[in-house]
C-alpha positions as CSV (number, residue, x, y, z in Angstrom):
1,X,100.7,105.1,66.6
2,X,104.5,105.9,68.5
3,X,106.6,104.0,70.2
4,X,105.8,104.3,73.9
5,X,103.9,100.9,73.8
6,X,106.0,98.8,72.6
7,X,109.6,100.6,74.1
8,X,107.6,100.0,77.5
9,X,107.3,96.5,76.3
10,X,110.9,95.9,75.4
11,X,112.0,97.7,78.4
12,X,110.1,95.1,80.7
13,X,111.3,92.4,78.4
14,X,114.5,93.3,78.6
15,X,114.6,93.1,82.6
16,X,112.5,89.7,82.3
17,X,109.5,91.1,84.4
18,X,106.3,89.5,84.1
19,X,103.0,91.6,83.7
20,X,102.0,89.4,86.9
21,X,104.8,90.4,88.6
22,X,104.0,94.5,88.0
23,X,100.6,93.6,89.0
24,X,101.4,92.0,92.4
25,X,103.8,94.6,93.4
26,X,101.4,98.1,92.1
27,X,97.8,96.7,92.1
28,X,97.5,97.7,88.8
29,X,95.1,95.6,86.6
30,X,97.2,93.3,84.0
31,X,94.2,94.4,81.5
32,X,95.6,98.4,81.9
33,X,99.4,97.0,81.8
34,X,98.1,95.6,78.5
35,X,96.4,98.5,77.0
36,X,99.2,100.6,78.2
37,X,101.9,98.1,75.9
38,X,99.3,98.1,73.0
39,X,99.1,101.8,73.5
40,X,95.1,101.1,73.6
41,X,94.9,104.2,75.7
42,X,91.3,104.3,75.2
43,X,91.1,101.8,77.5
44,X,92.5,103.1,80.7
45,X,91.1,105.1,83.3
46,X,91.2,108.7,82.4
47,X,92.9,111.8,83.8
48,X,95.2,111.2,86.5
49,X,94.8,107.6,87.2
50,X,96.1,106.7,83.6
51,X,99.3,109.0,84.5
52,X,99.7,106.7,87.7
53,X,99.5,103.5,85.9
54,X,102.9,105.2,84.0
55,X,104.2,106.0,86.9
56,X,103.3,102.8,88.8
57,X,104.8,100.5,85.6
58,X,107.5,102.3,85.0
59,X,108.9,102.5,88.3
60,X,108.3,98.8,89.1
61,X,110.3,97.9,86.1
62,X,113.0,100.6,87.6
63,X,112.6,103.3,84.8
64,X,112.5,107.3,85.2
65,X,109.0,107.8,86.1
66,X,108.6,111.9,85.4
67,X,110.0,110.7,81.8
68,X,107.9,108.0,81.0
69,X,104.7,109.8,82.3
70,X,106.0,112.6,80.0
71,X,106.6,110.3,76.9
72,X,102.9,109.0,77.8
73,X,101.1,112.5,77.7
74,X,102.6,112.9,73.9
75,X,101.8,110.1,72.8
């Protein structure tokens, strides 16, 4: 397992944002903001849904979204 999980994590942290907060403002499920932090990926929606939960989280928490998508496809 990487890093991208938990570096998402301590990003969010770090900005105190609230998975309910990400979830209110992107739609996204709190169960996929999860599995994306625990880097359960097997639990997301495949293909290009999974790459706009990345880019949906990490732009709602104000990060680079074309670098955190990339960090998501290798990992």
């Amino acid at each position: 397992m990487g890093h991208f999980g938990e570096d998402l994590r301590k990003e969010r942290m770090s900005r105190g944002i609230a998975l309910e907060q990400i979830t209110a403002e992107t739609k996204i499920s709190q169960r996929h903001l999860m599995a994306l932090e625990q880097e359960k990926f097997r639990l997301l929606p495949g293909g290009i849904l999974s790459k706009g939960i990345v880019r949906g989280y990490a732009g709602a928490i104000g990060l680079d979204q074309q670098d955190w998508t990339k960090r998501f496809l290798e990992a």
